[in-house]
CHARMM internal coordinates of N, CA and C (Angstrom, degrees):
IC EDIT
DIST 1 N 1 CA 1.4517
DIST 1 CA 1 C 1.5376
ANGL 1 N 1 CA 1 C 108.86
DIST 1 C 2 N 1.1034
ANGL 1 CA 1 C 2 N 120.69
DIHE 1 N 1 CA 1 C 2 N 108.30
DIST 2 N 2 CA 1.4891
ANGL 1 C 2 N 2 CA 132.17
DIHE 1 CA 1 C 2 N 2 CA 164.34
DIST 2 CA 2 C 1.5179
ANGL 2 N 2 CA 2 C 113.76
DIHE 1 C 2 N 2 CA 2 C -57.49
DIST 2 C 3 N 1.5052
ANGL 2 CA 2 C 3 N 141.27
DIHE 2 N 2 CA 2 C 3 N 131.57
DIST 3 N 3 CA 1.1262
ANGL 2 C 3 N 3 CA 160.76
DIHE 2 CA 2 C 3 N 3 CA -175.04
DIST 3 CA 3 C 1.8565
ANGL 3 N 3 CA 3 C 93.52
DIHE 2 C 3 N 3 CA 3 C -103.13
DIST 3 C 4 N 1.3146
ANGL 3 CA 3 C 4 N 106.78
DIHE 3 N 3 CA 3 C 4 N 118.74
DIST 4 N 4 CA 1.2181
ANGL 3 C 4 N 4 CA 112.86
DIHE 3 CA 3 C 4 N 4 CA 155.54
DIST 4 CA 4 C 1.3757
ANGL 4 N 4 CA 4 C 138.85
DIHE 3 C 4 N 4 CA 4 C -100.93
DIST 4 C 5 N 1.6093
ANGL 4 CA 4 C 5 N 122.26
DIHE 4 N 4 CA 4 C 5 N 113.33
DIST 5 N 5 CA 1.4661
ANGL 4 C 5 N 5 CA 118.00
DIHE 4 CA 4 C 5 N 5 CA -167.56
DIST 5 CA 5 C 1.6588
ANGL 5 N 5 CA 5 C 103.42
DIHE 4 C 5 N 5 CA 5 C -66.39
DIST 5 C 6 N 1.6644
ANGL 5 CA 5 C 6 N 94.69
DIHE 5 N 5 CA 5 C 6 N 133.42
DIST 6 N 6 CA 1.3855
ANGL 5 C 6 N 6 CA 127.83
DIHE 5 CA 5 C 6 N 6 CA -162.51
DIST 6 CA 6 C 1.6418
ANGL 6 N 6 CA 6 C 106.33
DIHE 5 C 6 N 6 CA 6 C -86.91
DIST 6 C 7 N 1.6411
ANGL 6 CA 6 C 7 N 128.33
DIHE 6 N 6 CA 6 C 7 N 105.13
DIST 7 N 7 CA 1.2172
ANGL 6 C 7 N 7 CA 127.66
DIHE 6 CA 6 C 7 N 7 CA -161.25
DIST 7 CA 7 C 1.6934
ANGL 7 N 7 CA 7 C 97.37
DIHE 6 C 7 N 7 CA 7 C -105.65
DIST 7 C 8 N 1.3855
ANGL 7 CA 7 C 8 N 149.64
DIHE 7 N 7 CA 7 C 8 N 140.17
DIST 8 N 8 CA 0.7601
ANGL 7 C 8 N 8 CA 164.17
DIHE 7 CA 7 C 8 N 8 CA -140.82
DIST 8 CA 8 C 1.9497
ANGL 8 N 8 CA 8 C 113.92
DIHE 7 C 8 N 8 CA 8 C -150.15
DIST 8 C 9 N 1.2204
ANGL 8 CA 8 C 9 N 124.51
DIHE 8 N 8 CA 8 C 9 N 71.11
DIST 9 N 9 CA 1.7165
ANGL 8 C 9 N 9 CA 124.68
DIHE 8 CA 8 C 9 N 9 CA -159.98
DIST 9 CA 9 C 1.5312
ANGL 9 N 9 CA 9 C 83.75
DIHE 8 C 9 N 9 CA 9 C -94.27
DIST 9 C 10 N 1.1317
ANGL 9 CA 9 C 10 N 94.02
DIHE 9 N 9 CA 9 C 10 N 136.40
DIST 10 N 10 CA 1.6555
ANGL 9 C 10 N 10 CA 115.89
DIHE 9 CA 9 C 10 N 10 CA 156.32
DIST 10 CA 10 C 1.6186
ANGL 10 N 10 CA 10 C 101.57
DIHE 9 C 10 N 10 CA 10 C -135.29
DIST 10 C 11 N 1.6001
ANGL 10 CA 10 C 11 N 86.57
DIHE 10 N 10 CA 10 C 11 N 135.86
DIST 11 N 11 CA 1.8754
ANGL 10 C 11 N 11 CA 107.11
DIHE 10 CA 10 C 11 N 11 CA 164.02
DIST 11 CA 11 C 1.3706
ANGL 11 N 11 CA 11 C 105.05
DIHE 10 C 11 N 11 CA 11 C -169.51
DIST 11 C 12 N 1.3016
ANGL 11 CA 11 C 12 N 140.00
DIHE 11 N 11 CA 11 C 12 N 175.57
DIST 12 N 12 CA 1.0490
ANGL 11 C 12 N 12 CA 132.24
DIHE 11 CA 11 C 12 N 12 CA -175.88
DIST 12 CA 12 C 1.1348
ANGL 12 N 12 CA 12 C 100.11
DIHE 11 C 12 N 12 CA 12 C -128.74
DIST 12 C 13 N 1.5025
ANGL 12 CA 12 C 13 N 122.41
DIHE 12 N 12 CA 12 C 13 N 5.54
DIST 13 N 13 CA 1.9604
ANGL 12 C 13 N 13 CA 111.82
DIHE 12 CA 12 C 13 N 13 CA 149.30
DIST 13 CA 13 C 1.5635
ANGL 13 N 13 CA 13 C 111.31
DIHE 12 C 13 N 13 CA 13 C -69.96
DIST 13 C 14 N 1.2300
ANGL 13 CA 13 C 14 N 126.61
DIHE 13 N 13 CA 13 C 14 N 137.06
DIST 14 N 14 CA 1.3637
ANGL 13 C 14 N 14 CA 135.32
DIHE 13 CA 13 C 14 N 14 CA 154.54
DIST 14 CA 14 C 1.4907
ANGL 14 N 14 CA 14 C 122.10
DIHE 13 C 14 N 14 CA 14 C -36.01
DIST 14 C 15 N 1.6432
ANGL 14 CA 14 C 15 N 74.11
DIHE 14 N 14 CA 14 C 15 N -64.55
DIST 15 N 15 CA 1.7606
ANGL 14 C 15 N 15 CA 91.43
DIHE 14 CA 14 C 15 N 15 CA -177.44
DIST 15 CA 15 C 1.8895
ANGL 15 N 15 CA 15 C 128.30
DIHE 14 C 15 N 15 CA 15 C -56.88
DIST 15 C 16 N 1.2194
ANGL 15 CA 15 C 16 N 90.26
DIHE 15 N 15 CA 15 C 16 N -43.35
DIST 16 N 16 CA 1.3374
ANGL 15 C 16 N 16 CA 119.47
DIHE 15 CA 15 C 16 N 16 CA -175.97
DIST 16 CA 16 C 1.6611
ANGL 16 N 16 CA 16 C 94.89
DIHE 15 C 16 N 16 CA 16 C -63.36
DIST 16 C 17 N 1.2951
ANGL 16 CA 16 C 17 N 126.79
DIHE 16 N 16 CA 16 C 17 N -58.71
DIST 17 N 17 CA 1.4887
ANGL 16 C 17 N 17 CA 128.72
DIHE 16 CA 16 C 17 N 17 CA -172.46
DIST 17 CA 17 C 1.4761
ANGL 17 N 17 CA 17 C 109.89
DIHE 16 C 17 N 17 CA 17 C -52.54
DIST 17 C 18 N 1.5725
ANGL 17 CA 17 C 18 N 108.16
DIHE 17 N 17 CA 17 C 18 N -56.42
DIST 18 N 18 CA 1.6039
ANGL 17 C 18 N 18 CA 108.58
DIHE 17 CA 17 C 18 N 18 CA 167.17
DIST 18 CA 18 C 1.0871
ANGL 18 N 18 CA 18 C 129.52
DIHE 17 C 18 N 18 CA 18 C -50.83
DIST 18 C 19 N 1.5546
ANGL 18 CA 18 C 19 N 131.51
DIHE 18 N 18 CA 18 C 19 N -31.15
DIST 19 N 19 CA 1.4204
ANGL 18 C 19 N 19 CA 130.55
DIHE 18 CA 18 C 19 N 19 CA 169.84
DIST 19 CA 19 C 1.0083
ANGL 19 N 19 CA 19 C 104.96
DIHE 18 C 19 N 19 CA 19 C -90.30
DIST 19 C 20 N 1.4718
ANGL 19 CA 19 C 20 N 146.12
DIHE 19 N 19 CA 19 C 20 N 14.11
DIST 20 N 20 CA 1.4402
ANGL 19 C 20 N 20 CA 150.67
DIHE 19 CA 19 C 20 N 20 CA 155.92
DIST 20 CA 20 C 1.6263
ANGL 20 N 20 CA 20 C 99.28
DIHE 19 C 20 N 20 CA 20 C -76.42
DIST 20 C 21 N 1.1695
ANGL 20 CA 20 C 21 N 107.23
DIHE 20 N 20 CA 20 C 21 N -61.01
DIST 21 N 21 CA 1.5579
ANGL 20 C 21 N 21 CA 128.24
DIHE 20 CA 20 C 21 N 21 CA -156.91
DIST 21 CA 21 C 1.6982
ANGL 21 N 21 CA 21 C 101.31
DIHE 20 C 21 N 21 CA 21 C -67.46
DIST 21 C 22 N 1.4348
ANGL 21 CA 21 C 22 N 117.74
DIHE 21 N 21 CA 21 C 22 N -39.62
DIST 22 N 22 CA 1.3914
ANGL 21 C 22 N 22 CA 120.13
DIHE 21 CA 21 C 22 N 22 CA -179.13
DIST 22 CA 22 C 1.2732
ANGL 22 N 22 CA 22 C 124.76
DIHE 21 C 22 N 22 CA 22 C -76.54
DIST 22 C 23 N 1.9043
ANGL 22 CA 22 C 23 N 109.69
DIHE 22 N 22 CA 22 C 23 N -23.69
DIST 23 N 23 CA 1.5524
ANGL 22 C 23 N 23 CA 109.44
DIHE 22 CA 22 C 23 N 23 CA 162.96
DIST 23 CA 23 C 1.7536
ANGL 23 N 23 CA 23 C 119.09
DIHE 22 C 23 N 23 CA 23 C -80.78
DIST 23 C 24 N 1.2712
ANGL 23 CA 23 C 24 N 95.37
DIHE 23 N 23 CA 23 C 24 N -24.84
DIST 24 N 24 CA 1.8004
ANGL 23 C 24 N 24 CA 88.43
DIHE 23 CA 23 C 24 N 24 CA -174.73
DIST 24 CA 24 C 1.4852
ANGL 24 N 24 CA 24 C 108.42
DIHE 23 C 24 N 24 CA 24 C -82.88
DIST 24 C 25 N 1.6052
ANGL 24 CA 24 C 25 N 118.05
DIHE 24 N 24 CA 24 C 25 N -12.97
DIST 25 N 25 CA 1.2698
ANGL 24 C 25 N 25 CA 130.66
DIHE 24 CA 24 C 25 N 25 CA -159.91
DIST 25 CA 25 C 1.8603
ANGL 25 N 25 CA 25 C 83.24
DIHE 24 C 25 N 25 CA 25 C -86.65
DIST 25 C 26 N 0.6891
ANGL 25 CA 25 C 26 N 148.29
DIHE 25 N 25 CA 25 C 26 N -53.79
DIST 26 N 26 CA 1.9371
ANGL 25 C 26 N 26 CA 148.77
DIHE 25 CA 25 C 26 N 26 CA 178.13
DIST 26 CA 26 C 1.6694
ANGL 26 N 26 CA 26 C 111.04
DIHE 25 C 26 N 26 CA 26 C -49.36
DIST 26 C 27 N 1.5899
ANGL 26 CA 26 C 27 N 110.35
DIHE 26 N 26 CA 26 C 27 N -22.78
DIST 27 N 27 CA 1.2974
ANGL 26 C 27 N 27 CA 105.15
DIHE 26 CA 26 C 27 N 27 CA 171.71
DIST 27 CA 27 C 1.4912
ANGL 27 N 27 CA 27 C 109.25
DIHE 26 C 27 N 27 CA 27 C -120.25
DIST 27 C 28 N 1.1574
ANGL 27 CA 27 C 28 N 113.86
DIHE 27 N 27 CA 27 C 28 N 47.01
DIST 28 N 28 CA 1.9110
ANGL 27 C 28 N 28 CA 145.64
DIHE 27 CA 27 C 28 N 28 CA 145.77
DIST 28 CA 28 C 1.7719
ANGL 28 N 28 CA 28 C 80.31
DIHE 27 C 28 N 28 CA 28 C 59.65
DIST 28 C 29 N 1.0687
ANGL 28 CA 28 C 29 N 123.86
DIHE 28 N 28 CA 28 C 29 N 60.43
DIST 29 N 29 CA 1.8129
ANGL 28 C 29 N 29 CA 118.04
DIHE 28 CA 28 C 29 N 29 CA 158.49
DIST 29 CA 29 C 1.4704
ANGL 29 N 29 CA 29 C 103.22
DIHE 28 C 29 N 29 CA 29 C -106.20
DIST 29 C 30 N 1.1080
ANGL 29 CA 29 C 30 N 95.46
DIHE 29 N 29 CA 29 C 30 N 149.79
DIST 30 N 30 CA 2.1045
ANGL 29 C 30 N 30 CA 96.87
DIHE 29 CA 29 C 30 N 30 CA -176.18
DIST 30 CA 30 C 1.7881
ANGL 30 N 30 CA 30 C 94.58
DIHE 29 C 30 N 30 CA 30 C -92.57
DIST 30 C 31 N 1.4462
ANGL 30 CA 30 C 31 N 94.43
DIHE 30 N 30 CA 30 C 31 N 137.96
DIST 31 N 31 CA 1.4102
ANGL 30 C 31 N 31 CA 107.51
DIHE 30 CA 30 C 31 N 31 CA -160.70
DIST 31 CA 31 C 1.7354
ANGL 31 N 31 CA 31 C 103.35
DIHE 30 C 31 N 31 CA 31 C -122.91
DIST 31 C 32 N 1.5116
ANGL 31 CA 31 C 32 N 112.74
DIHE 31 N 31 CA 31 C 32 N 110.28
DIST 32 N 32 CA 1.1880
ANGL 31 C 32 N 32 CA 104.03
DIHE 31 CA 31 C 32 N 32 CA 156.01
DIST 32 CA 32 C 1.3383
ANGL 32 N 32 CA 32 C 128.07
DIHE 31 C 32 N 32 CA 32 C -116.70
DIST 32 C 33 N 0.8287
ANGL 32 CA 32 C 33 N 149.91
DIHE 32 N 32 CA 32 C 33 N 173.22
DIST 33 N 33 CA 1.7975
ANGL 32 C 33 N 33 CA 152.62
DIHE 32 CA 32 C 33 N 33 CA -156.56
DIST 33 CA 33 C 1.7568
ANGL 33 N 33 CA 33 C 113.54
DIHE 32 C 33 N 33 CA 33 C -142.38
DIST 33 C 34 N 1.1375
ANGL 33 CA 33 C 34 N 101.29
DIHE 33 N 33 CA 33 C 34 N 143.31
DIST 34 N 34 CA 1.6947
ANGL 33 C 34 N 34 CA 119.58
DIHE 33 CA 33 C 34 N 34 CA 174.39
DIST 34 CA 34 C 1.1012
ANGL 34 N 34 CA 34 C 98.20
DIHE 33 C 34 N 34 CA 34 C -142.11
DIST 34 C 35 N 1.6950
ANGL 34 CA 34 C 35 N 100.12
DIHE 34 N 34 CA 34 C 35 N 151.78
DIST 35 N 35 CA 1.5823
ANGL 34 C 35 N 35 CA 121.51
DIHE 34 CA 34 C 35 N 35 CA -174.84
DIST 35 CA 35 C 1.4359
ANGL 35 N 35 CA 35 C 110.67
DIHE 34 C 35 N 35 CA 35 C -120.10
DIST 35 C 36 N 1.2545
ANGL 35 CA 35 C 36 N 110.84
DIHE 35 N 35 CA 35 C 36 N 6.04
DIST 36 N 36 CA 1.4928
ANGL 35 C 36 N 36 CA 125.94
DIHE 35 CA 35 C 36 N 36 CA 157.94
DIST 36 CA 36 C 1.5690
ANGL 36 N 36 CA 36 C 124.37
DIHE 35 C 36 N 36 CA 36 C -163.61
DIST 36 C 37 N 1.4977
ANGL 36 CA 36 C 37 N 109.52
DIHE 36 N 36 CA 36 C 37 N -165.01
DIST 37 N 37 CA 1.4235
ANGL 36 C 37 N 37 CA 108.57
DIHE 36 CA 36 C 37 N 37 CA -153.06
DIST 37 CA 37 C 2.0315
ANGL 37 N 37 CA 37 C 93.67
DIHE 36 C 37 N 37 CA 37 C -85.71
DIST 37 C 38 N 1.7866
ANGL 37 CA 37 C 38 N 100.28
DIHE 37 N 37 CA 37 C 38 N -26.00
DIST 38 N 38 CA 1.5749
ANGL 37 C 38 N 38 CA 110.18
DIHE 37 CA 37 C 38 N 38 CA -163.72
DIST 38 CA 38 C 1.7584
ANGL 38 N 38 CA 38 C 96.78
DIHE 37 C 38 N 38 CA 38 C -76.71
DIST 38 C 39 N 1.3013
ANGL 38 CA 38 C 39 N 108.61
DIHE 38 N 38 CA 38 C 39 N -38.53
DIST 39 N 39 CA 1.9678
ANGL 38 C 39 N 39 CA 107.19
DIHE 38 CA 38 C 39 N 39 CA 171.59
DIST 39 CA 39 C 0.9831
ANGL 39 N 39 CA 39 C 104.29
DIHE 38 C 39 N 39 CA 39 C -59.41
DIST 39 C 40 N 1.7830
ANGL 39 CA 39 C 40 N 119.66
DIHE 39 N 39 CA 39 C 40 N -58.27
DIST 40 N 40 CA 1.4618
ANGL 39 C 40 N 40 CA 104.22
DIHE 39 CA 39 C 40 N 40 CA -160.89
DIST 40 CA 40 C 1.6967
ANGL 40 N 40 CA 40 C 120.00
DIHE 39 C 40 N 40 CA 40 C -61.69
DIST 40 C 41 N 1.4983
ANGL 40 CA 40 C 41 N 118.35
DIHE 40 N 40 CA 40 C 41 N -17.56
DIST 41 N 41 CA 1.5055
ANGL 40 C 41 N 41 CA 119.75
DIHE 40 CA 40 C 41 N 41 CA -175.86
DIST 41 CA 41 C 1.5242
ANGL 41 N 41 CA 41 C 91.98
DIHE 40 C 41 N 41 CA 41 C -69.00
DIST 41 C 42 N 1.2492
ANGL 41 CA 41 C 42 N 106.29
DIHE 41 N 41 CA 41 C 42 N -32.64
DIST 42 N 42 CA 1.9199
ANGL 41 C 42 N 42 CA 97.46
DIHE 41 CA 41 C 42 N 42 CA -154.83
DIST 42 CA 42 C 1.5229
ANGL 42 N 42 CA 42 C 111.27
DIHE 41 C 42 N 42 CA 42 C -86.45
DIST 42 C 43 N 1.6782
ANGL 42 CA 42 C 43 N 102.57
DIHE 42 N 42 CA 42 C 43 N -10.93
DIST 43 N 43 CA 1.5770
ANGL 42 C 43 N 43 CA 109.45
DIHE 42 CA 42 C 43 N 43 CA 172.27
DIST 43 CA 43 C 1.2877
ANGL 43 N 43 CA 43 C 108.67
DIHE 42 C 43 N 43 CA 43 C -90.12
DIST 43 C 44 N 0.9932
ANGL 43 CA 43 C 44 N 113.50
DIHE 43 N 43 CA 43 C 44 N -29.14
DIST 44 N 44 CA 2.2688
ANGL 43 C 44 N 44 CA 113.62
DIHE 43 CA 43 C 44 N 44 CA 168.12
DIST 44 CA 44 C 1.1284
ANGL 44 N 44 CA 44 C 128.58
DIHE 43 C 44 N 44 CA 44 C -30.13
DIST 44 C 45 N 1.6061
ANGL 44 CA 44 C 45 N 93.75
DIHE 44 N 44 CA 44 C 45 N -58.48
DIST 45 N 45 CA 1.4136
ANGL 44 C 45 N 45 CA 123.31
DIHE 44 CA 44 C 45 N 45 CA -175.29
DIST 45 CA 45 C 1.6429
ANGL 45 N 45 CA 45 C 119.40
DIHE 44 C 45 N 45 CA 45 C -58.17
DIST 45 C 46 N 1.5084
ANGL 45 CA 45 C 46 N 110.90
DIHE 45 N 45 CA 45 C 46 N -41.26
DIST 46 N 46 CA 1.2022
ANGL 45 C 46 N 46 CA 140.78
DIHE 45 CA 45 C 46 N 46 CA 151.24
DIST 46 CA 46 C 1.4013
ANGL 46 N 46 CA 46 C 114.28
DIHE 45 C 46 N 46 CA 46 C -32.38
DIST 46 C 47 N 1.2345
ANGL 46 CA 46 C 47 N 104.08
DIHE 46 N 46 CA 46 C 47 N -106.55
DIST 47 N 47 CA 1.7508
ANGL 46 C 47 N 47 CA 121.55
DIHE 46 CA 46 C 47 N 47 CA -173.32
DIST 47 CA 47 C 1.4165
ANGL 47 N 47 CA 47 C 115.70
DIHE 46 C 47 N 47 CA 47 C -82.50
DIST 47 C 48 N 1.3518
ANGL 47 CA 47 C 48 N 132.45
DIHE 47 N 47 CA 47 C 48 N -5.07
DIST 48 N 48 CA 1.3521
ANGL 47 C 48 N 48 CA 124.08
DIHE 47 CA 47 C 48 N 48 CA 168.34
DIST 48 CA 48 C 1.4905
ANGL 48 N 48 CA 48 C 98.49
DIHE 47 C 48 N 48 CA 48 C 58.02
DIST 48 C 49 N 1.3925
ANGL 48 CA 48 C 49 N 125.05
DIHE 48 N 48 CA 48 C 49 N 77.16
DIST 49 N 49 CA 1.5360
ANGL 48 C 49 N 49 CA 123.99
DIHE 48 CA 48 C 49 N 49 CA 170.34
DIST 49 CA 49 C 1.2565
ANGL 49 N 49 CA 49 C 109.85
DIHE 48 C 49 N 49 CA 49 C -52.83
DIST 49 C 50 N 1.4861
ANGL 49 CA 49 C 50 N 139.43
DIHE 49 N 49 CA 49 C 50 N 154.92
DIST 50 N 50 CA 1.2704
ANGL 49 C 50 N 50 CA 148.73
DIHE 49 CA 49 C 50 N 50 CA 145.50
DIST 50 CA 50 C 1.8421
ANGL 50 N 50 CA 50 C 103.90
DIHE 49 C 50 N 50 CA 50 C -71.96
DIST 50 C 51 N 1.1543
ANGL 50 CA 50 C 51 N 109.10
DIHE 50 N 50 CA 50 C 51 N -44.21
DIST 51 N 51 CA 1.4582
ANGL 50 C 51 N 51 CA 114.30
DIHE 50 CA 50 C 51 N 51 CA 178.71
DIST 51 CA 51 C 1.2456
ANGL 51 N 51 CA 51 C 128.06
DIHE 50 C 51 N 51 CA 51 C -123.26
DIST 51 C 52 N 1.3840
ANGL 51 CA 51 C 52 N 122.78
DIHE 51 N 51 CA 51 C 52 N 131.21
DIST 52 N 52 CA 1.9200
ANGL 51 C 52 N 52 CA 125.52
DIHE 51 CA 51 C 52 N 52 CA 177.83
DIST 52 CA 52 C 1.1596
ANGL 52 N 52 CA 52 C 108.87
DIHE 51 C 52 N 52 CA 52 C -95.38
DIST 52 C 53 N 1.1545
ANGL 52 CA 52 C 53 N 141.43
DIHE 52 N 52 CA 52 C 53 N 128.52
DIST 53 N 53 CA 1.0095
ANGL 52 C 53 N 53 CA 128.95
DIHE 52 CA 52 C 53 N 53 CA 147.67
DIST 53 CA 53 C 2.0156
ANGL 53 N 53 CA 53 C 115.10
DIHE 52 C 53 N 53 CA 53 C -137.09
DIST 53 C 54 N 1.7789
ANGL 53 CA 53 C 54 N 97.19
DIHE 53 N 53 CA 53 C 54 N 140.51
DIST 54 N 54 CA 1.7407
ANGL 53 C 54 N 54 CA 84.07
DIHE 53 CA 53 C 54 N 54 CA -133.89
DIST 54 CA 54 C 1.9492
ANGL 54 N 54 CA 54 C 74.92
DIHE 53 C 54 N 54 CA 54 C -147.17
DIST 54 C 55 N 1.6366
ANGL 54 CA 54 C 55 N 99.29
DIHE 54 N 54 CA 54 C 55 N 155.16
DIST 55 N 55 CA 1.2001
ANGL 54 C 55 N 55 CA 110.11
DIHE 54 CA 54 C 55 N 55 CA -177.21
DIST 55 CA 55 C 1.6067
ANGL 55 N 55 CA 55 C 95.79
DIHE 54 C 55 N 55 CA 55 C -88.08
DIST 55 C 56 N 1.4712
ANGL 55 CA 55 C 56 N 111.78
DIHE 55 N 55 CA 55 C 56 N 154.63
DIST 56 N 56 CA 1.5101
ANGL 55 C 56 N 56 CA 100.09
DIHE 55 CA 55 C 56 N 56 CA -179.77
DIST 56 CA 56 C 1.5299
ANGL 56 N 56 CA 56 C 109.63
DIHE 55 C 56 N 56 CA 56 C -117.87
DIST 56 C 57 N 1.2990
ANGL 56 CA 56 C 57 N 109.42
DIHE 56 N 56 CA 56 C 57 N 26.90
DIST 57 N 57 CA 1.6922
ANGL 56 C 57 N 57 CA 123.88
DIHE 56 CA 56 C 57 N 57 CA 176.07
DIST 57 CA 57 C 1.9938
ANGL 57 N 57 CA 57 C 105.41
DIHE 56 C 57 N 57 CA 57 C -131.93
DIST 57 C 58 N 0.7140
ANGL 57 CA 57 C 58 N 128.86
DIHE 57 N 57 CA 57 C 58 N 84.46
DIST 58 N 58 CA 1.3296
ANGL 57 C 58 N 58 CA 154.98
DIHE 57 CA 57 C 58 N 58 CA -161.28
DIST 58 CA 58 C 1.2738
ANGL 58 N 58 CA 58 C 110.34
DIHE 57 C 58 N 58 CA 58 C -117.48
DIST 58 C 59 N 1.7153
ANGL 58 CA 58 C 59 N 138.43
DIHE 58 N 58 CA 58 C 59 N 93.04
DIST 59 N 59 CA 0.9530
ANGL 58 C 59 N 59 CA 137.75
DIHE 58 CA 58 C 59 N 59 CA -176.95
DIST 59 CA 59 C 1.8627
ANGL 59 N 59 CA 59 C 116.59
DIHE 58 C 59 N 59 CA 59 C -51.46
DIST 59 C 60 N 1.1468
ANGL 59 CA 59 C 60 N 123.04
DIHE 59 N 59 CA 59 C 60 N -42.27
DIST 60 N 60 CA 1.3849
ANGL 59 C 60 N 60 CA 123.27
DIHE 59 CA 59 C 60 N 60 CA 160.87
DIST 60 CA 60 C 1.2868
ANGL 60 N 60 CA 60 C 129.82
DIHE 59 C 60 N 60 CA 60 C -74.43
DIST 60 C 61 N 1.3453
ANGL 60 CA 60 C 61 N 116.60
DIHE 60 N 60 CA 60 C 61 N 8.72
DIST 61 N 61 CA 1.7325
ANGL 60 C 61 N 61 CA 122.05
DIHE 60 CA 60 C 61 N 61 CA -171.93
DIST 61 CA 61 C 1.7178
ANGL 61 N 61 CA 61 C 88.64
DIHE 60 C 61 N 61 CA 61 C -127.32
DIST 61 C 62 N 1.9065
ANGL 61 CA 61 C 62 N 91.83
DIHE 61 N 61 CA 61 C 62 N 134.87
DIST 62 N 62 CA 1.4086
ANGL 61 C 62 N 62 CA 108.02
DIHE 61 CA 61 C 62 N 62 CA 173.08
DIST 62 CA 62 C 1.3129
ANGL 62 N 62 CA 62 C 106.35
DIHE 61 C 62 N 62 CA 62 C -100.47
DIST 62 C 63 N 1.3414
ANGL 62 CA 62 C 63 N 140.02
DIHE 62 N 62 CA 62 C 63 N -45.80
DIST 63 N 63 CA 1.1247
ANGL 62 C 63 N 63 CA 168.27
DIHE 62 CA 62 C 63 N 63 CA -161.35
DIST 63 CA 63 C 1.2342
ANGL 63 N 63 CA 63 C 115.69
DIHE 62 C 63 N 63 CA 63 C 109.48
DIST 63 C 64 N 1.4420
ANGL 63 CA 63 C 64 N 123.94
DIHE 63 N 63 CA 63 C 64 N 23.08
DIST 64 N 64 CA 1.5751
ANGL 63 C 64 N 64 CA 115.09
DIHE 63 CA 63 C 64 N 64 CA 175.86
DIST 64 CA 64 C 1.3882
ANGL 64 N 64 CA 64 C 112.49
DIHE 63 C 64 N 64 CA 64 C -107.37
END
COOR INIT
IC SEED 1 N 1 CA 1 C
IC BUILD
């Protein structure tokens, strides 16, 4: 059984997430997506990403 490292995209473009999601998705990583900073906490908690990768200009995120 192969273990797949768990990639985790946050941005709050649509578009941008899907063409995130469609290149990492060709090199067989399990791909889930958030459309903000308040999903992405609540999807963490969930699946325990191996990887973040996250826009760092986020109209609802201050950094606090």
């Amino acid at each position: 059984m192969q273990i797949k490292t768990k990639i985790l995209l946050v941005d709050d473009s649509e578009e941008d997430r899907f063409l995130w999601e469609q290149t990492f998705l060709q090199f067989g990583f399990e791909i889930f997506t958030a459309g903000g900073g308040k999903e992405a906490i609540a999807t963490i908690e969930h699946i325990n990403p191996d990887v973040l990768l996250l826009d760092l200009n986020m109209p609802e995120m201050d950094g606090h």
